[in-house]
C-alpha positions in Angstrom: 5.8 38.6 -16.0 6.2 35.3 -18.0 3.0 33.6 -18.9 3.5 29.5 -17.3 0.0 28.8 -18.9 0.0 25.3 -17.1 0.8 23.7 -14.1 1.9 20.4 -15.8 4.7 22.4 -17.5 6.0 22.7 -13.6 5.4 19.3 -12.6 6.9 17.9 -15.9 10.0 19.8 -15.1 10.5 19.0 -11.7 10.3 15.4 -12.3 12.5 15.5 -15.1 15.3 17.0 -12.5 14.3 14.6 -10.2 14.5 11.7 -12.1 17.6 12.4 -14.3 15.7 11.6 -17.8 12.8 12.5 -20.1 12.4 8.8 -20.1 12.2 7.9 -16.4 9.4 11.4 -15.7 7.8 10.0 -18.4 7.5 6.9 -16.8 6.6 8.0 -13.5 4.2 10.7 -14.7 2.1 8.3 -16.9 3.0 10.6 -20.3 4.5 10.0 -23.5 7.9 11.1 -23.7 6.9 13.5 -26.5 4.7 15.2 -24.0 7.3 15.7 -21.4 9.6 16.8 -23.9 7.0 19.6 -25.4 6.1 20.4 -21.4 9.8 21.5 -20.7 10.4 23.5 -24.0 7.2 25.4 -23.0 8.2 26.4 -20.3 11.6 27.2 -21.3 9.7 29.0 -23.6 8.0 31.0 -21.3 10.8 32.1 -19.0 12.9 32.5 -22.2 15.8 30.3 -20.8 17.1 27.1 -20.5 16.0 24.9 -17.4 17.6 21.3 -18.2 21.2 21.0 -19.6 20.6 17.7 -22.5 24.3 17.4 -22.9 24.9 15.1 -19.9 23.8 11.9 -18.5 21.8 11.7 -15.9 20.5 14.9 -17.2 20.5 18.2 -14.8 19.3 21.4 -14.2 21.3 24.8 -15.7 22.1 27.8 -13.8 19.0 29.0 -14.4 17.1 25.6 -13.7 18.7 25.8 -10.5 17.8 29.0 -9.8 14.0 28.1 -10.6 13.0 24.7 -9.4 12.8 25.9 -5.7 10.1 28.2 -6.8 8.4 25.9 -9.3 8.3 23.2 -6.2 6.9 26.0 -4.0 4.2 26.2 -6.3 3.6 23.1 -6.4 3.0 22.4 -3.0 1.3 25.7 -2.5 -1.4 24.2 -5.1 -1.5 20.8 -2.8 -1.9 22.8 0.4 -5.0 24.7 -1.4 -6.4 21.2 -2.2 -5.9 20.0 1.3 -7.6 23.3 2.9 -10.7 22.5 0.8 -10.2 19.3 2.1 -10.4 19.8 6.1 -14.2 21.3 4.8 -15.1 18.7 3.1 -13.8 16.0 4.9 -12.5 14.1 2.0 -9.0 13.4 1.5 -8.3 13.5 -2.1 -4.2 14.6 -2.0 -1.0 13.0 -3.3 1.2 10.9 -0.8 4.6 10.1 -2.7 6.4 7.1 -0.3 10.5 6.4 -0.9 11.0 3.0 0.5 13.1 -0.2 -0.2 12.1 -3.0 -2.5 11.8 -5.1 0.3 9.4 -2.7 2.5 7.1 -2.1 -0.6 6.8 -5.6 -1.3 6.4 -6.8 2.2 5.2 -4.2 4.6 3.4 -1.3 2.8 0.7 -3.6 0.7 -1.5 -3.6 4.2 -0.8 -0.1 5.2 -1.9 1.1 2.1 -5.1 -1.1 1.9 -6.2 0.1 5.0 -5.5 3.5 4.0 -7.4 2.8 0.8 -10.4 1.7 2.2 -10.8 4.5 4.5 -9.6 7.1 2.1 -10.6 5.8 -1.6 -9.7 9.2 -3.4 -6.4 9.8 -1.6 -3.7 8.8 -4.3 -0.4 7.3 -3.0 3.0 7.1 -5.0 5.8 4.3 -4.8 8.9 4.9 -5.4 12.0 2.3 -4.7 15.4 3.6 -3.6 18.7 2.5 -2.1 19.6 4.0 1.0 21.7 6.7 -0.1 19.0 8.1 -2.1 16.1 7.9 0.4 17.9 9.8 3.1 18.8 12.4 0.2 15.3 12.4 -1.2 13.9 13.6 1.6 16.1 16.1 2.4 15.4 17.7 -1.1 11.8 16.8 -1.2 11.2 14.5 -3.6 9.1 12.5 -1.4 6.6 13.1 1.5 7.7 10.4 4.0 10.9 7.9 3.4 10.7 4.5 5.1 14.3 3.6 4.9 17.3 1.8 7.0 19.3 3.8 9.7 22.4 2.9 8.1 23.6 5.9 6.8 24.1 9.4 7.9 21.5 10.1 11.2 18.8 12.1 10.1 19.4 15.3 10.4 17.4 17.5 13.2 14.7 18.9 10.1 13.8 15.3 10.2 11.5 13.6 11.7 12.3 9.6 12.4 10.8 6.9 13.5 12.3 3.5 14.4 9.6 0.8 13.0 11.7 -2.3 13.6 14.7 -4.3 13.3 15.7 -6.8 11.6 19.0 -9.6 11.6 20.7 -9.9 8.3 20.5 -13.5 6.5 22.5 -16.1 4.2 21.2 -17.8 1.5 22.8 -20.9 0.1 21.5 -24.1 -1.6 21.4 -27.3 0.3 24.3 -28.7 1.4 26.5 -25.6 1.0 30.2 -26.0 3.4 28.9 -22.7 4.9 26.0 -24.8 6.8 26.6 -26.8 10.0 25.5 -30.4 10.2 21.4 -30.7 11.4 20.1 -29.4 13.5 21.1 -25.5 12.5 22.0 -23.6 15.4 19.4 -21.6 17.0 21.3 -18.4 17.3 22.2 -18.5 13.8 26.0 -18.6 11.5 28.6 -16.7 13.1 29.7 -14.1 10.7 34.0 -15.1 10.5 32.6 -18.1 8.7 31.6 -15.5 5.6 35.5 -14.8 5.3 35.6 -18.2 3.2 33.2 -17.6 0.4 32.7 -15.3 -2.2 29.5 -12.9 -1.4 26.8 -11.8 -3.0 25.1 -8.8 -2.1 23.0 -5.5 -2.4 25.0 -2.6 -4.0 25.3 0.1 -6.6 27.3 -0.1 -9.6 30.4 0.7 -8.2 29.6 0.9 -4.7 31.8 -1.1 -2.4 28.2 -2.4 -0.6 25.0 -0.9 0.1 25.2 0.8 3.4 22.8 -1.5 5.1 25.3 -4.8 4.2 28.4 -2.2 4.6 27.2 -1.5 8.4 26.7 -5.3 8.7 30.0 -6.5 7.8 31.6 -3.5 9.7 29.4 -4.9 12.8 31.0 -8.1 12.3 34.6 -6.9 11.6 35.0 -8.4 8.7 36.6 -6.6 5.2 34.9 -8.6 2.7 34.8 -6.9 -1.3 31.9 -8.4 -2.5 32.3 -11.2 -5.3 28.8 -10.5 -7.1 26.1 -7.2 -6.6 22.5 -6.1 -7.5 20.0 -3.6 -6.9 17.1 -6.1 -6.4 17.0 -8.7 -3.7 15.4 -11.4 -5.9 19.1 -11.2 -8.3 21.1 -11.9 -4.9 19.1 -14.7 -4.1 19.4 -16.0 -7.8 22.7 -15.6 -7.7 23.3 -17.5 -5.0 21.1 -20.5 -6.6 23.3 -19.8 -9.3 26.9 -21.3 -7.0 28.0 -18.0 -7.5 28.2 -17.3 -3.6 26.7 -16.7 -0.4 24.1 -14.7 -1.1 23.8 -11.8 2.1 20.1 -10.1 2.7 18.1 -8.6 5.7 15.2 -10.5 6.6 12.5 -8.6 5.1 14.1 -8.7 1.3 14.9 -12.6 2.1 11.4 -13.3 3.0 9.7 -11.3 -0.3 11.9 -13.0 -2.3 11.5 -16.6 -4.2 14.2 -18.5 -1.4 12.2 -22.4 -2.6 14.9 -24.4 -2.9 17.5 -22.5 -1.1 18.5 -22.4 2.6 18.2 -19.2 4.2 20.1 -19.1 8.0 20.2 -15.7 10.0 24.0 -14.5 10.6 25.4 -12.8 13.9 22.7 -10.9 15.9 19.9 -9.0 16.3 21.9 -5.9 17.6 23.7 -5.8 14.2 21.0 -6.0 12.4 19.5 -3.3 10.3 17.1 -0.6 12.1 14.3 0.5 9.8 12.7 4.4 10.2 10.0 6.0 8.4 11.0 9.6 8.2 9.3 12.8 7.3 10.7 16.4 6.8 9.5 18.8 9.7 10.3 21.7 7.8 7.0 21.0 5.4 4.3 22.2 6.6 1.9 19.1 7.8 -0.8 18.1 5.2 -4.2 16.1 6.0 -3.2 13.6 3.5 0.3 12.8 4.3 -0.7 12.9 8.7 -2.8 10.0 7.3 -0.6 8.0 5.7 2.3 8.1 8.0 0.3 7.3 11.2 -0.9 4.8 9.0 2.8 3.7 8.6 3.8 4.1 12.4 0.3 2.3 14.1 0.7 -0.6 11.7 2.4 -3.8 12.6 6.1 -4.8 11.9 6.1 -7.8 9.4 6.7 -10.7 10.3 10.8 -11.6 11.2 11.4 -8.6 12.9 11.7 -7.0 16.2 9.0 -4.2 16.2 10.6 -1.2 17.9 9.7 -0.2 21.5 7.2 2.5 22.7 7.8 5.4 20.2 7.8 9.6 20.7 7.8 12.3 18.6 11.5 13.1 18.4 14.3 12.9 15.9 17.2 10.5 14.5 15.7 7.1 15.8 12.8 7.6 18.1 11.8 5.2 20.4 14.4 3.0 19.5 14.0 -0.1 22.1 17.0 -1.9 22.9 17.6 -4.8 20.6 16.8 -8.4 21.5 16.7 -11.5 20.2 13.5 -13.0 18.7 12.2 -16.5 18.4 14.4 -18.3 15.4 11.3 -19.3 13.7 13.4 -17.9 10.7 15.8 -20.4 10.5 14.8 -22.7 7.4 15.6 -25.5 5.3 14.3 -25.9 1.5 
């Protein structure tokens, strides 16, 4: 039997796969490079094959990595669950929670949660990570993270998944002052109809060669509108910069408008609440449950929607949007001028 003389060699090469670099495990791992490096050639060592295939970027698993990372994840987790039996006697959480979430929700939702959690639960350690869409909804699925908070914009969950609808929220514009997008004072309570977008270059959320993120994607489709976006970024705080910039009108949900630096700028909600974008923290129902991650997300589901959205309605236990209450429009205390 091959000799895997440490557990970090496992968790070194898992994170490598997941993250598609030395580099990036190193960062989320808190190790040099070097070490990560040395981790993966030990164990490559060990099972006297090659795991990671260094000839490509992002960087992958071989035939053989493929065959083992299932195993070196079971084991993994099986070492978690042992820590989480001893636990339930002790009464002291002291697991790993990793959280997938948008910039936006880390920034302007989870901070609370996971001070509350903290307080109550001062040795349980709990991961960030920040996705698009696309990847959170994947990450789940292939268990790179122990609960996903993420938009319903994509693909429904599927039925191993477990997801809950936590809110929803309108989509916004952001211009400077003065901008021909705006109507003369007083702005209109139920916000900019969306044909007046067709006029003006947009600035948006998206990939590097992505048409649009799938949250702004399902927006525009909402509104029937075909609009190629002029300008993109990852991070919310580039979109509104870009718009300062005169580059465009810059298009956000509510939650990444209101973490974001907007001084200055004019931010006006467009179309309505019922195209806005539904937001569901999601767990996979084929892991088996763990003190420490229960904790977290009924942490995540009791706490209360930030402010800007429309909380969702009375929630069950069910998949692909539970709960879901019918959308309606709230107060326009988010219309604002600089």
């Amino acid at each position: 039997m091959p000799r895997v003389e440490q557990t970090d060699w496992l968790e070194t090469f898992v994170a490598v796969i997941d993250h598609g670099s030395f580099s990036d495990a190193a960062r989320a791992l808190h190790r040099a490079q070097s070490r990560v490096s040395t981790h993966v050639a030990s164990l490559e060592r060990a099972l006297g094959g090659t795991l990671v295939d260094r000839s490509h970027r992002p960087i992958g698993p071989t035939e053989l990595g493929v065959a083992f990372l299932p195993h070196a994840r079971a084991v993994l987790e099986a070492l978690e669950r042992g820590a989480e039996a001893v636990e339930q006697h002790t009464g002291t959480l002291r697991g790993r929670v990793v959280i997938g979430c948008h910039p936006s929700v880390s920034a302007g939702f989870l901070p609370m949660v996971l001070a509350a959690v903290h307080a109550e639960h001062p040795l349980l350690r709990i991961e960030l990570t920040e996705h698009t869409t696309p990847d959170l909804v994947s990450g789940i699925g292939a268990g790179r993270f122990h609960i996903a908070i993420h938009s319903l914009a994509a693909d429904p969950p599927s039925d191993d998944l477990q997801s809950v609808h936590l809110w929803t929220e309108r989509f916004v514009a952001i211009v400077p002052p003065g901008h021909p997008i705006l109507p003369p004072d007083p702005l209109p309570r139920e916000g900019l109809d969306p044909q007046t977008l067709l006029s003006h270059p947009l600035v948006a959320v998206a990939q590097p060669g992505a048409a649009a993120d799938p949250d702004t994607g399902s927006a525009l489709q909402a509104w029937g509108l075909e609009i190629p976006l002029a300008w993109q970024s990852e991070q919310p705080q580039s979109v509104v910069n870009l718009a300062r910039a005169g580059l465009g009108v810059g298009v956000l949900n509510a939650l990444a408008a209101s973490v974001s630096d907007t001084s200055g700028m004019v931010v006006v909600p467009v179309g309505s609440l019922a195209e806005g974008r539904q937001v569901a923290a999601t767990r996979d129902r084929r892991i088996v449950s763990s003190p420490s991650v229960d904790v977290v997300y009924q942490a995540i589901l009791d706490a209360p929607a930030p402010p800007g959205v429309r909380p969702a309605g009375p929630r069950s236990d069910s998949t692909r949007g539970v709960g879901a209450a019918p959308a309606s429009e709230p107060t326009p205390d988010d219309l604002r001028r600089p």
